[in-house]
VMD Tcl script that builds the backbone (N, CA, C; Angstrom):
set m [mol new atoms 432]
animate dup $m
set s [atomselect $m all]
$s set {name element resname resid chain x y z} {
  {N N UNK 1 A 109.739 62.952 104.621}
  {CA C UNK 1 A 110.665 63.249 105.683}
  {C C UNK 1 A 110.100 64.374 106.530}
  {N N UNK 2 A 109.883 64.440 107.845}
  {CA C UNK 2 A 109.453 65.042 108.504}
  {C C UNK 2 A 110.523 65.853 109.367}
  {N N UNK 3 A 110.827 67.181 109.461}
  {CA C UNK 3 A 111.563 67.549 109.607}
  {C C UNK 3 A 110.989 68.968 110.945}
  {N N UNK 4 A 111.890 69.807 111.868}
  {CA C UNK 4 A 111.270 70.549 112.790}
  {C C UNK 4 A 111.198 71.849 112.137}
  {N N UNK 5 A 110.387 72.624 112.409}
  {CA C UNK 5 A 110.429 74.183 112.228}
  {C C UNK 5 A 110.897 74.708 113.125}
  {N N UNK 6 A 111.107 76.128 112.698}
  {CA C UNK 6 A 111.541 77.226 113.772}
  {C C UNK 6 A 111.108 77.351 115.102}
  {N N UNK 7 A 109.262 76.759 114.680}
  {CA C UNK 7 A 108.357 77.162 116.105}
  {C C UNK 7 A 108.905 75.546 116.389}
  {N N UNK 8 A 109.320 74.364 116.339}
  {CA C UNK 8 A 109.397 73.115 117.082}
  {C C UNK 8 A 108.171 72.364 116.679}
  {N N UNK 9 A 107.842 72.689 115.946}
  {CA C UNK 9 A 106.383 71.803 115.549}
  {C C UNK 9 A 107.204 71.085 114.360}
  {N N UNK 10 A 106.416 69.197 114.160}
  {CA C UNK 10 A 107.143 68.762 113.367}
  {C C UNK 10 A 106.652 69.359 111.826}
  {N N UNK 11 A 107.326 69.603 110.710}
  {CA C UNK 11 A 106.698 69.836 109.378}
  {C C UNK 11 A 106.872 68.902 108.090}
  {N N UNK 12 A 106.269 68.755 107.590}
  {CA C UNK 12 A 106.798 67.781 106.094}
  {C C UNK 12 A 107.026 68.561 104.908}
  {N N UNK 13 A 107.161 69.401 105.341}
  {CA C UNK 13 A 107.934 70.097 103.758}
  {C C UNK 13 A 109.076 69.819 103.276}
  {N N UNK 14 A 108.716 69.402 102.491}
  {CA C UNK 14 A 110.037 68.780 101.700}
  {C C UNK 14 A 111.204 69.618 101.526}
  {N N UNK 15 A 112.467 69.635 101.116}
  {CA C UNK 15 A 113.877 70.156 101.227}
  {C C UNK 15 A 113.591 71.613 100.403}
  {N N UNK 16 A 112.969 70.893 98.827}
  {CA C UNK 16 A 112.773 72.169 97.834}
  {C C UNK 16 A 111.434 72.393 97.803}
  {N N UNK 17 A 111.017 72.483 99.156}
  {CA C UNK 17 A 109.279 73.177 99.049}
  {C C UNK 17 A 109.320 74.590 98.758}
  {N N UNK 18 A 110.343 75.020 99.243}
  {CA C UNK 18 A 110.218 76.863 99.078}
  {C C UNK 18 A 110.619 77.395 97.602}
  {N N UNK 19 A 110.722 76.488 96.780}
  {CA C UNK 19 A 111.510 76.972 95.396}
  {C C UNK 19 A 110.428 76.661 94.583}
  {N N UNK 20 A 110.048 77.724 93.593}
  {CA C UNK 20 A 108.892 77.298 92.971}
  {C C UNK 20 A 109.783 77.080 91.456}
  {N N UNK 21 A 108.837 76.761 90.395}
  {CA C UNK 21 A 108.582 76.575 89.054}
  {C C UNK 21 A 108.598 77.870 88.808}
  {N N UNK 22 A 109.575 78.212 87.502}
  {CA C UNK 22 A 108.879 79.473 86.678}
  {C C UNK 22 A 107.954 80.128 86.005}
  {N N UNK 23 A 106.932 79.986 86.834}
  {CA C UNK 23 A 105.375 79.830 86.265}
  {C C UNK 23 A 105.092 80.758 85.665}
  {N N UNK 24 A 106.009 82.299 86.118}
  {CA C UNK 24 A 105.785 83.828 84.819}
  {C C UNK 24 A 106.372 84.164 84.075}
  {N N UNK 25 A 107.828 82.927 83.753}
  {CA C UNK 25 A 108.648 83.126 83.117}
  {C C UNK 25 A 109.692 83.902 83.036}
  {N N UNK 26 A 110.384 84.243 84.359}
  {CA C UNK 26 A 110.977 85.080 84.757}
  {C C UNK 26 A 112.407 84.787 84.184}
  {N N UNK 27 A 112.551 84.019 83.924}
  {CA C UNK 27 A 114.069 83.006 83.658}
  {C C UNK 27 A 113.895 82.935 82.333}
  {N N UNK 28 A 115.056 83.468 81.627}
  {CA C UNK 28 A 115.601 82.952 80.092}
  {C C UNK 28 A 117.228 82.743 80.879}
  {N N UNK 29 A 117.384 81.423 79.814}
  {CA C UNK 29 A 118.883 81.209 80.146}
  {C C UNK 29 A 119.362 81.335 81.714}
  {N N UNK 30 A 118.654 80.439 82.391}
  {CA C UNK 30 A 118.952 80.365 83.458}
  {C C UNK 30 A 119.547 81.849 84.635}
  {N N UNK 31 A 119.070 83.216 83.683}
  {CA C UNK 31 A 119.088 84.567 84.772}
  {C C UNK 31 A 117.914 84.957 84.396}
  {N N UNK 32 A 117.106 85.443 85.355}
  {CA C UNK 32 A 116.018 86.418 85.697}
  {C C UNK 32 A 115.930 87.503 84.666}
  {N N UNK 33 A 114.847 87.924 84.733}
  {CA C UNK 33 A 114.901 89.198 83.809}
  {C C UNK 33 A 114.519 90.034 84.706}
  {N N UNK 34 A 115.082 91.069 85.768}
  {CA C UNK 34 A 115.040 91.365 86.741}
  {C C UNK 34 A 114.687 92.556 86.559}
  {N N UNK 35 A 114.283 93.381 85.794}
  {CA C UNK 35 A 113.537 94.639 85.637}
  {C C UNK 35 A 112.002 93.950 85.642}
  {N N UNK 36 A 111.708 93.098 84.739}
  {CA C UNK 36 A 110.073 92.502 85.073}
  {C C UNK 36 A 109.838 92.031 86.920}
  {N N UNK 37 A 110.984 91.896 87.479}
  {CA C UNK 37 A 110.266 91.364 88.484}
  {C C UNK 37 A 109.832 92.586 89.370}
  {N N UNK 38 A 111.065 93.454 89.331}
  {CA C UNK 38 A 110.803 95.036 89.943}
  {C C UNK 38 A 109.544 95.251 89.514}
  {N N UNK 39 A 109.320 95.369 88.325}
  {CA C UNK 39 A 108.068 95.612 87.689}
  {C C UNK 39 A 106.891 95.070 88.303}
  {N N UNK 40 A 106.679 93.748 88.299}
  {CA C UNK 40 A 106.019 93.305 88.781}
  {C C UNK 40 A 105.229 93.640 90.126}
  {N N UNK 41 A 106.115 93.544 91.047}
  {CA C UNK 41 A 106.046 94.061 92.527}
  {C C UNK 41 A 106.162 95.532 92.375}
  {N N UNK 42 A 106.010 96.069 91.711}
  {CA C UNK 42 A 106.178 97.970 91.959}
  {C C UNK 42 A 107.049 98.161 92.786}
  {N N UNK 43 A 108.741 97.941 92.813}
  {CA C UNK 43 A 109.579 98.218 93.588}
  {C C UNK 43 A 110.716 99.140 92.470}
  {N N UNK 44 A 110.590 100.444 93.126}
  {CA C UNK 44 A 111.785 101.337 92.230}
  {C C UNK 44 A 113.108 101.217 92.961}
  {N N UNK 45 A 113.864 101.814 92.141}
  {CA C UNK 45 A 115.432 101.886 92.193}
  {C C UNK 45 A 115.643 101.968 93.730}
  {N N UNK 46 A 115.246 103.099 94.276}
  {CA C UNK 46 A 115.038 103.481 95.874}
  {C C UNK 46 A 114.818 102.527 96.571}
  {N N UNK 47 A 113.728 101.633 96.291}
  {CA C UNK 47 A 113.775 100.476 97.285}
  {C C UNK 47 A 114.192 99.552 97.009}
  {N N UNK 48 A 114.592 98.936 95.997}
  {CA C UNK 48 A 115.978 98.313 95.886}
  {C C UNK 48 A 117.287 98.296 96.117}
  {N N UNK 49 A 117.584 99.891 96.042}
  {CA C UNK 49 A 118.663 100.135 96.661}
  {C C UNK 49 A 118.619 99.870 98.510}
  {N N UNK 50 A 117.616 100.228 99.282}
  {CA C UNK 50 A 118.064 100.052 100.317}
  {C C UNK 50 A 117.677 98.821 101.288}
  {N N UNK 51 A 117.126 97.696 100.080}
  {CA C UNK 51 A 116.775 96.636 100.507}
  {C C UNK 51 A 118.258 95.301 100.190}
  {N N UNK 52 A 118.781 96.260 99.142}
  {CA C UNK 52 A 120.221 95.545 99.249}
  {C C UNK 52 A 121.292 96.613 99.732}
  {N N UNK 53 A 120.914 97.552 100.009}
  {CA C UNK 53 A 122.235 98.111 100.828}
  {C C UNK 53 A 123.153 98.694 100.028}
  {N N UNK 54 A 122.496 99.458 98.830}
  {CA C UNK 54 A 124.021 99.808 98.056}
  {C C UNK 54 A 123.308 101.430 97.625}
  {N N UNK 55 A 123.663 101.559 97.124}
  {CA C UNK 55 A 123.451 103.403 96.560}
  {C C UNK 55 A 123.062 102.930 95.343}
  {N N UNK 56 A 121.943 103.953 95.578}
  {CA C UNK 56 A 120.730 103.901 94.275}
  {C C UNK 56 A 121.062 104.327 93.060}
  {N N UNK 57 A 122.587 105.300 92.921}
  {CA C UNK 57 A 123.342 105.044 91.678}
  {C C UNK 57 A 123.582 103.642 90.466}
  {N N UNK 58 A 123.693 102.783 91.650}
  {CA C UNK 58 A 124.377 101.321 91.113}
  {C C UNK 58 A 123.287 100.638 90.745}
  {N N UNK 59 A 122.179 100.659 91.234}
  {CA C UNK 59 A 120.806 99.828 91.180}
  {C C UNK 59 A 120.457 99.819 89.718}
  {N N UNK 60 A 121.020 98.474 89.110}
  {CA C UNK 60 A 120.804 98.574 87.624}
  {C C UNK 60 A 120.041 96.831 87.247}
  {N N UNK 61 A 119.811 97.093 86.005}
  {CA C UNK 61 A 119.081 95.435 85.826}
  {C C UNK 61 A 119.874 94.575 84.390}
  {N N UNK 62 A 121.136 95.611 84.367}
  {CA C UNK 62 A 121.231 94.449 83.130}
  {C C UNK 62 A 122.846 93.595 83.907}
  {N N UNK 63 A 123.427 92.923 82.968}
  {CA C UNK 63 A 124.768 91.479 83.314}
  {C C UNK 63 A 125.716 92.533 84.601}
  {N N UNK 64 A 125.800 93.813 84.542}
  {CA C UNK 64 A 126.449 94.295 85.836}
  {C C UNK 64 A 125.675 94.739 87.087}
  {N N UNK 65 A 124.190 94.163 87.043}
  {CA C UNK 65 A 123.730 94.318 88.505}
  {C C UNK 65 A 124.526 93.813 89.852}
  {N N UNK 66 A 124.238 94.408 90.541}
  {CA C UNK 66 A 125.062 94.635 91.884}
  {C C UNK 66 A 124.326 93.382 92.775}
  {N N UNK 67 A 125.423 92.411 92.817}
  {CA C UNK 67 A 125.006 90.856 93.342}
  {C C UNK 67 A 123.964 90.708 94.616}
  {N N UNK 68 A 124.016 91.880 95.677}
  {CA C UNK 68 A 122.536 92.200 96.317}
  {C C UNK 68 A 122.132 92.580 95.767}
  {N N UNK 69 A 121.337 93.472 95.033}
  {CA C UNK 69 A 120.406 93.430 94.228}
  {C C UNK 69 A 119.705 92.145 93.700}
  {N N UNK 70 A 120.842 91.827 92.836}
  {CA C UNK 70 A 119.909 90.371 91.840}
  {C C UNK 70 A 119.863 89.428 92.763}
  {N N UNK 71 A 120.136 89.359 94.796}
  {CA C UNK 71 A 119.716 88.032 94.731}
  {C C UNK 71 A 118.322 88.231 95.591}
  {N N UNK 72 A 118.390 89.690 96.118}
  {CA C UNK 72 A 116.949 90.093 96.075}
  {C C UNK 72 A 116.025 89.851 95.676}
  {N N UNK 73 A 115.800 90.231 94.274}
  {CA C UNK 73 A 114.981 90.170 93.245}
  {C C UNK 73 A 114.973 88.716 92.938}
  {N N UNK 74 A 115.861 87.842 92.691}
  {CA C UNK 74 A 115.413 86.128 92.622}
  {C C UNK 74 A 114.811 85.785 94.189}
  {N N UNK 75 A 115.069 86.129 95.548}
  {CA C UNK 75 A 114.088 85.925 96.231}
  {C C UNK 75 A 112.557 86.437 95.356}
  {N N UNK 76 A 112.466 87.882 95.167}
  {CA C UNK 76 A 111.144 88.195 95.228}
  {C C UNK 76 A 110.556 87.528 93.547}
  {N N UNK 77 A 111.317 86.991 92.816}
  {CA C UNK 77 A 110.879 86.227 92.094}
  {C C UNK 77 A 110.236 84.986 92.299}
  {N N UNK 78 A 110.410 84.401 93.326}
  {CA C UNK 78 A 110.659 82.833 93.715}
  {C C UNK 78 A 109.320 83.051 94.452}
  {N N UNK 79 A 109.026 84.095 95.345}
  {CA C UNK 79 A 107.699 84.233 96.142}
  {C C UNK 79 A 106.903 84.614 95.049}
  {N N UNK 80 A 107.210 84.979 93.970}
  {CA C UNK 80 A 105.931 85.901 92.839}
  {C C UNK 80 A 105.711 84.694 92.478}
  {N N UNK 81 A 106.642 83.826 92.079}
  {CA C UNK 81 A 105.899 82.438 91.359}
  {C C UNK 81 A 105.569 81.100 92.148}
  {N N UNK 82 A 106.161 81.340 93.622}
  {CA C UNK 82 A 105.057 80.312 94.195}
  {C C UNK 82 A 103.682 81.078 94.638}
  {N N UNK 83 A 103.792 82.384 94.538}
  {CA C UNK 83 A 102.273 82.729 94.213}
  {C C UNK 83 A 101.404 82.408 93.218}
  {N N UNK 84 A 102.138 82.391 92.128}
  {CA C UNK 84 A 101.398 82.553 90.451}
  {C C UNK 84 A 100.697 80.995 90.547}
  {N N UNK 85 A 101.646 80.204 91.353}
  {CA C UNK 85 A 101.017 78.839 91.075}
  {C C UNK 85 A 99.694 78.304 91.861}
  {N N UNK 86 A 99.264 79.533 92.446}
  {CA C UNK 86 A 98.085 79.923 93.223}
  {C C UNK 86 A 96.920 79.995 92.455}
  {N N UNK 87 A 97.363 81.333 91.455}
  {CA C UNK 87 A 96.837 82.207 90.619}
  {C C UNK 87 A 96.692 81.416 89.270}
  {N N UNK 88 A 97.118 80.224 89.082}
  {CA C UNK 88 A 97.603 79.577 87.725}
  {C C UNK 88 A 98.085 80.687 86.595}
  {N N UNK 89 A 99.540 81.394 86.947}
  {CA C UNK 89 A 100.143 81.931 86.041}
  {C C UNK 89 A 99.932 82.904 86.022}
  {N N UNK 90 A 98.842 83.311 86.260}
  {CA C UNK 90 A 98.125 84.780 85.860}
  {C C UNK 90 A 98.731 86.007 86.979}
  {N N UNK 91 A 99.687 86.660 85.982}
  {CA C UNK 91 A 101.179 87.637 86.334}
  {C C UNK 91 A 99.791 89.111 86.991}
  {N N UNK 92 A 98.611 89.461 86.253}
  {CA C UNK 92 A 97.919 90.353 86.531}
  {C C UNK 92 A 97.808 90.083 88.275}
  {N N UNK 93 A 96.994 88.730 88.527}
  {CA C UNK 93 A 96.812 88.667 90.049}
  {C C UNK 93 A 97.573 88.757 91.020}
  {N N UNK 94 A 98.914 88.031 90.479}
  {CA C UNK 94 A 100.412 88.070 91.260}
  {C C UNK 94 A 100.496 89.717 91.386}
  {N N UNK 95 A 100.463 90.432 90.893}
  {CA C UNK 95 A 101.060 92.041 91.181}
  {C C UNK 95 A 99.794 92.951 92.002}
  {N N UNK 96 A 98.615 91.754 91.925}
  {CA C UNK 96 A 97.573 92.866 92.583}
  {C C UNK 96 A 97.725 92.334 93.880}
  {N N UNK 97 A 98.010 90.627 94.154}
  {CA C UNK 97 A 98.797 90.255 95.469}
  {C C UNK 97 A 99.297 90.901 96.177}
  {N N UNK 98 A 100.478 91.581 95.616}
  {CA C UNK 98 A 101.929 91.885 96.312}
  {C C UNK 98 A 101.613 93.110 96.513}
  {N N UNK 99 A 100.300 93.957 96.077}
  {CA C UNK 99 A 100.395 95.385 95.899}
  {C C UNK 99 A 98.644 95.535 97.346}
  {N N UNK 100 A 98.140 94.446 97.278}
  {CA C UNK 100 A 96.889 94.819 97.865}
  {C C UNK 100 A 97.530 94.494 99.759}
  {N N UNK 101 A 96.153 95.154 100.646}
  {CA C UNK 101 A 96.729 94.953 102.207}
  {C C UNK 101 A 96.312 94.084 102.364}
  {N N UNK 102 A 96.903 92.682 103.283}
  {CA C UNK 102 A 96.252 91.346 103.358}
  {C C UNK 102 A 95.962 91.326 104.836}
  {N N UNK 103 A 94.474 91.188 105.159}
  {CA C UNK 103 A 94.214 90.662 106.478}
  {C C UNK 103 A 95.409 90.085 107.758}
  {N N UNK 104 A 95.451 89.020 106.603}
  {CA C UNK 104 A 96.164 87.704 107.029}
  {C C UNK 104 A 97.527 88.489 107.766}
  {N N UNK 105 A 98.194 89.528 107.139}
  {CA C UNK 105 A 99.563 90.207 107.313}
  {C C UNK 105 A 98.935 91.217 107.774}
  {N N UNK 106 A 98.892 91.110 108.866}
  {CA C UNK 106 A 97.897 92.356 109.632}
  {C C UNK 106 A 97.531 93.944 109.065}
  {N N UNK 107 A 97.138 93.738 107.673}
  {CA C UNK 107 A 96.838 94.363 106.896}
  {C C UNK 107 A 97.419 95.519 106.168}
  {N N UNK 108 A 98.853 94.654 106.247}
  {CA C UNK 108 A 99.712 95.529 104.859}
  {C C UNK 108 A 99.940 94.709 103.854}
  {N N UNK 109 A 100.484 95.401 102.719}
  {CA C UNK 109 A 100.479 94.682 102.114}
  {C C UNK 109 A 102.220 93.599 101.956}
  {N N UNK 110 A 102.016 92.993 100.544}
  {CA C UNK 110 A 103.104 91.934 100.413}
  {C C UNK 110 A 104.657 92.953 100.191}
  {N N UNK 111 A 103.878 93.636 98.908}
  {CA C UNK 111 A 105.059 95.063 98.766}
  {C C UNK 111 A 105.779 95.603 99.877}
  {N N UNK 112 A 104.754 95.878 100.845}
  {CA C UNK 112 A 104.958 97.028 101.692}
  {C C UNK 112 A 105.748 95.700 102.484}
  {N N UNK 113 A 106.161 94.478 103.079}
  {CA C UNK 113 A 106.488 93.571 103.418}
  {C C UNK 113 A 107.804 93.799 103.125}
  {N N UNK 114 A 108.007 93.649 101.817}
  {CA C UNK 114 A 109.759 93.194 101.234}
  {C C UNK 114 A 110.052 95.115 100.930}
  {N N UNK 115 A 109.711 96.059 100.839}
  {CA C UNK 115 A 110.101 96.957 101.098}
  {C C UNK 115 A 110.881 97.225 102.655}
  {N N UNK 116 A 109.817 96.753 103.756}
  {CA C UNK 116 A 110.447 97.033 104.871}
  {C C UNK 116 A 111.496 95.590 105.416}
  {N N UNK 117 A 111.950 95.076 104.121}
  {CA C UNK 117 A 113.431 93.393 103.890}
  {C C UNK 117 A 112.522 92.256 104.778}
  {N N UNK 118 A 111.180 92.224 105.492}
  {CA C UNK 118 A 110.460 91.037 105.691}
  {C C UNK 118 A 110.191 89.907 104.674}
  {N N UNK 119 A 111.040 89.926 104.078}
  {CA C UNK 119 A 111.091 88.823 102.906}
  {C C UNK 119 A 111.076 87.524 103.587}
  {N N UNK 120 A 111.534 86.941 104.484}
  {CA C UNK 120 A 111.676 85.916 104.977}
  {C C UNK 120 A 110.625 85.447 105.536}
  {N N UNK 121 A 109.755 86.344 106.657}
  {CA C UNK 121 A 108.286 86.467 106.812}
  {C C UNK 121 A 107.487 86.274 105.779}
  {N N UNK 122 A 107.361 87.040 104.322}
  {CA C UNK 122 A 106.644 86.623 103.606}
  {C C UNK 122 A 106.660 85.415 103.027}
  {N N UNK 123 A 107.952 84.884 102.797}
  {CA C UNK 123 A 108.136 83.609 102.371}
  {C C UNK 123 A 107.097 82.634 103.073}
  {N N UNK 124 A 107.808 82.247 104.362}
  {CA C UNK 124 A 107.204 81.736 105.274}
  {C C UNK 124 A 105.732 81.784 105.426}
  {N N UNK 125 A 104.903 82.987 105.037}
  {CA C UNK 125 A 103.826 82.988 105.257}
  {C C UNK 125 A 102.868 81.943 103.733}
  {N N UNK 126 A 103.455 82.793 102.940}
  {CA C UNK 126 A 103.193 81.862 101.499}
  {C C UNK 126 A 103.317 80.541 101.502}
  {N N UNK 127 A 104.461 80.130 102.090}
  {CA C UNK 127 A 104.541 78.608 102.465}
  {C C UNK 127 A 103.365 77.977 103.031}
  {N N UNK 128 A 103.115 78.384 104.125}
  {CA C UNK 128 A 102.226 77.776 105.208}
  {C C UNK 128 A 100.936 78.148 104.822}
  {N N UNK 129 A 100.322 78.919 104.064}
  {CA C UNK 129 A 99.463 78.969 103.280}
  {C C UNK 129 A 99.222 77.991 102.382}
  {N N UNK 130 A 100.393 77.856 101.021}
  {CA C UNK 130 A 100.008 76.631 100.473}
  {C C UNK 130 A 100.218 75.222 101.233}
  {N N UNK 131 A 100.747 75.027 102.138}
  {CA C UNK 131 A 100.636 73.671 102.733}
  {C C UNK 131 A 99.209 73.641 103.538}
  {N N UNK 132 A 98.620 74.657 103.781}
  {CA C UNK 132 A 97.392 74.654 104.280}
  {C C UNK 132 A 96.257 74.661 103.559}
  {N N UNK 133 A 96.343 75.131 102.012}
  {CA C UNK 133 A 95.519 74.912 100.546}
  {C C UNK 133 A 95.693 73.363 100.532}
  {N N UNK 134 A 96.955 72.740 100.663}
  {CA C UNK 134 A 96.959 71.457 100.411}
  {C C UNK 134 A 96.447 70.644 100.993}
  {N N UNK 135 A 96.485 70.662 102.479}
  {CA C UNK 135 A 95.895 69.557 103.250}
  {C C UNK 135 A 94.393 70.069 102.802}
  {N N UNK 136 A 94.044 70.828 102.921}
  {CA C UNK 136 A 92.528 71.336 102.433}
  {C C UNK 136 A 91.591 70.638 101.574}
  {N N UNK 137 A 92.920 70.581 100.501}
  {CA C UNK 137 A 92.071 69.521 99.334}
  {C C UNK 137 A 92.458 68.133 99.732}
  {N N UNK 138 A 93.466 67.963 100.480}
  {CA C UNK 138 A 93.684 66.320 100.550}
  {C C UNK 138 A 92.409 65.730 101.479}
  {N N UNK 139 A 91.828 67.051 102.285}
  {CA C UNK 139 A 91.029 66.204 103.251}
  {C C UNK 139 A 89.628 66.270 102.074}
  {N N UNK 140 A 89.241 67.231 101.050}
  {CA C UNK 140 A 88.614 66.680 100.194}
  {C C UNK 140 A 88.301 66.137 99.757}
  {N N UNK 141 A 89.300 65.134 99.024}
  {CA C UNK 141 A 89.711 64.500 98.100}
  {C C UNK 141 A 89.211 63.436 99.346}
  {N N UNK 142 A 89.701 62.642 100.522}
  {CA C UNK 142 A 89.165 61.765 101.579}
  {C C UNK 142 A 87.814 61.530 101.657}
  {N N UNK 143 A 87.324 63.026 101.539}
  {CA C UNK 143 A 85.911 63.115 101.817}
  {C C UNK 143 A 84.881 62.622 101.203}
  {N N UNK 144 A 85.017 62.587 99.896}
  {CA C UNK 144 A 85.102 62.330 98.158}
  {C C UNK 144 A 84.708 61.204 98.205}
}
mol reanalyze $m
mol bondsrecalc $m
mol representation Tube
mol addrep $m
């Protein structure tokens, strides 16, 4: 199904292209373990707090996290593991990802991204990256 983007160009990404697999295992029992993902991405209380908007008092990770917060952090889960599936799993590369400055993001980094709430940008960028890994190998695979 071919569907339009934002820019008007047609795209084929499918409905659940942006939702990855739990490739670092972030999920027991269907909730996050949402201190590993902070972890992960080197994001403290402080920038959690003001990436969901609440006072850095409340910014907690266990069953009474503050519902911005945790749906934060399942975004920045969801980008860590359609990264990992880059990385095949490997949680070390995913955090040197999110922590290193990328060209590509006019040379900040992924962190420094969802710190300043460009989460949606990063998404987007990850996306169009792997659909661009993909055709890559499909024209391979042709070539073949």
């Amino acid at each position: 199904m071919s569907t339009l983007n934002p820019s008007g160009r047609s795209s084929a990404r499918p409905i659940t292209g942006h939702v990855a697999n739990d490739v670092l295992g972030f999920y027991r029992e269907e909730h996050p373990d949402y201190r590993r993902v902070a972890d992960l991405v080197k994001l403290s209380k402080e920038d959690l707090s003001k990436l969901a908007k609440v006072a850095k008092a409340s910014v907690r990770f266990d069953e009474a996290i503050p519902t911005a917060v945790a749906e934060r952090l399942r975004e920045i889960a969801n980008i860590a593991n359609l990264v990992a599936e880059y990385f095949n799993g490997d949680a070390q590369k995913v955090g040197l990802w999110f922590e290193l400055p990328n060209p590509i993001l006019g040379n900040i980094s992924p962190r420094t991204m969802i710190r300043g709430n460009r989460y949606k940008r990063l998404l987007n960028f990850v996306l169009e990256a792997r659909e661009a890994e993909s055709a890559a190998l499909d024209t391979r695979r042709k070539r073949a």
